[in-house]
C-alpha positions in Angstrom: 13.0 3.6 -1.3 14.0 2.5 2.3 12.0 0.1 4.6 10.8 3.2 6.7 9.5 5.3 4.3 7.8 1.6 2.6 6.3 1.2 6.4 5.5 5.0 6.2 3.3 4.8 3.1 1.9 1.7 4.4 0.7 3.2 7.6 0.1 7.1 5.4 -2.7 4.9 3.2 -4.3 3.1 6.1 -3.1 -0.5 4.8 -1.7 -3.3 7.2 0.7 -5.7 5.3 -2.0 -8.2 3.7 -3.8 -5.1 2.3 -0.5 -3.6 0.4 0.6 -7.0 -0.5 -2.9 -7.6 -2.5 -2.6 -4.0 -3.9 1.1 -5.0 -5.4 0.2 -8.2 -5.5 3.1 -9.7 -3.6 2.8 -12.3 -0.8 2.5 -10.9 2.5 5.7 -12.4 3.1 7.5 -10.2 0.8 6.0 -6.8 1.9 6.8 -7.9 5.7 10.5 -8.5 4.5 10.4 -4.9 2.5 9.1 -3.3 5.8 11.8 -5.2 7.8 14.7 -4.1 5.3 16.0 -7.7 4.5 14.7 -7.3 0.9 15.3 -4.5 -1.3 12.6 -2.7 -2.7 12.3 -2.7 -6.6 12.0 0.8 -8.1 8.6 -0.1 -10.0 6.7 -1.3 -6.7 8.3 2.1 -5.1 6.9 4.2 -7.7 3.8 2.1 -7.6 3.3 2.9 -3.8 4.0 6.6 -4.1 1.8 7.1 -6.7 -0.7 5.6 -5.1 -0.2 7.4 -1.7 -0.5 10.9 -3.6 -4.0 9.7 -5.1 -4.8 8.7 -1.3 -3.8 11.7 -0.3 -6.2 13.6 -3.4 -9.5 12.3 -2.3 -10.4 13.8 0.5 -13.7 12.3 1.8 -12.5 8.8 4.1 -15.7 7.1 3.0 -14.6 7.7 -0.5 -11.5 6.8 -0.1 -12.1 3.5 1.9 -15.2 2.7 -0.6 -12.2 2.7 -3.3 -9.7 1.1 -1.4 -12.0 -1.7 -0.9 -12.8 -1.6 -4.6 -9.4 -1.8 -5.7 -9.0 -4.9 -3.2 -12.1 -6.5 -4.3 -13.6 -6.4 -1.1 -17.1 -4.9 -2.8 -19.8 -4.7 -0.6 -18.2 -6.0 2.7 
């Protein structure tokens, strides 16, 4: 995977760069030097992200969606 179609996803799912960096639990730094191209992304995380963009993509209803995103970031009743 490329650093535009990393950013791509990103932006596909709704997420800024502290969002995606909880969900792959990386430090922000790292997912802003994935989007920026001066760090490779790994194959796992890549599959990780795609897989999770297609669920995105599956549920259909944006307050279903965000009430999971938020669950999956353990943001729970914020």
């Amino acid at each position: 995977m490329n650093n535009e179609r990393f950013k791509h996803l990103r932006d596909y799912i709704g997420y800024d760069n502290l969002q995606l960096a909880k969900m792959l639990n990386i430090d922000v730094a790292e997912a802003e030097e994935f989007c920026s191209g001066r760090k490779p992304i790994p194959d796992t995380m890549a599959d990780e992200l795609e897989a999770f963009a297609d669920w995105s993509s599956e549920v259909g209803d944006t307050t279903v969606k965000r009430d999971l995103a938020k669950k999956h970031l353990g943001k729970e009743g914020q």
